[in-house]
C-alpha positions in Angstrom: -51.5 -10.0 23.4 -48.2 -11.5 24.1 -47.9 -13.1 20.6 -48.2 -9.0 19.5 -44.9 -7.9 21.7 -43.0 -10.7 20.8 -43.0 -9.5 17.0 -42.3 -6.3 18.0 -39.2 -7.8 20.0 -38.0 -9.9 17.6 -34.5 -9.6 16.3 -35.9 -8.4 12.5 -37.5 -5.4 14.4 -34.7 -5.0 16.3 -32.3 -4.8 13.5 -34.3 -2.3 11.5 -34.3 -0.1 14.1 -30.7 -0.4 14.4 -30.7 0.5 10.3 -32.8 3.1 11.3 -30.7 4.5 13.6 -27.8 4.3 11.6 -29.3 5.9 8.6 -30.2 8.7 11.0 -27.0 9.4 11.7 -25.2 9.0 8.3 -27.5 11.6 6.7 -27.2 14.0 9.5 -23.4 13.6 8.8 -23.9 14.3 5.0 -26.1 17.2 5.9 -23.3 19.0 8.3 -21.0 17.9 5.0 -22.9 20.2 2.9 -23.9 23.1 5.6 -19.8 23.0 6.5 -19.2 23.6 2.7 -21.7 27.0 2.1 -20.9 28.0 5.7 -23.5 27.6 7.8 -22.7 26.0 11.6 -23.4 22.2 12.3 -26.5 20.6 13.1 -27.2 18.4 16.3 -29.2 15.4 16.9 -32.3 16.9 17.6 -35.9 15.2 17.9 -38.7 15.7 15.1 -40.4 17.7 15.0 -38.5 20.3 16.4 -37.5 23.3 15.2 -33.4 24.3 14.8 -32.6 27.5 15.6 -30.7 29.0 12.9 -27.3 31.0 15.1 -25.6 33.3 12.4 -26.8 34.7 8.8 -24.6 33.9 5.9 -22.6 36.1 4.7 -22.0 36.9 0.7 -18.7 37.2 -0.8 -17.6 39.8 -2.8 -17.9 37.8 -6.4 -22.0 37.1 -5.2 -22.0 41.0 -3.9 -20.9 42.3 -7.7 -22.8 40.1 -9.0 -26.1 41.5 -7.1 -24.9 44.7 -8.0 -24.4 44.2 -12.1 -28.4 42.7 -11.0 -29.4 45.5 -10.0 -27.6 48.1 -12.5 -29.6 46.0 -15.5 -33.0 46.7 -14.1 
């Protein structure tokens, strides 16, 4: 049994769950990037599996608005 933990202490586990870690982190960086740029609030570091709640609904601007409307004129 002890030959088992010592492969999952070993430094190549070790740094793969550092990878891991960082990976983690960049994507959730890139992912407030692109909710920051179509105006939706940050996310935070939460665990899996669990659900975000969503604070604020997005709001249209006027150039989506008229465009809805022109939609809805056609039909």
């Amino acid at each position: 049994m002890s030959g088992l933990r010592q492969l999952w202490k070993s430094s190549y586990v070790l740094m793969l769950e550092e990878e891991n870690a960082r990976l983690r982190a960049e994507n959730r960086a890139f992912l407030n990037s692109l909710l920051g740029t179509v105006g939706f609030p940050p996310v935070d570091a939460v665990e899996p599996g669990k659900p975000l709640p969503l604070n604020r609904i997005r709001k249209r601007s006027w150039p989506q608005i008229q465009r809805m409307k022109e939609g809805e004129a056609v039909r």
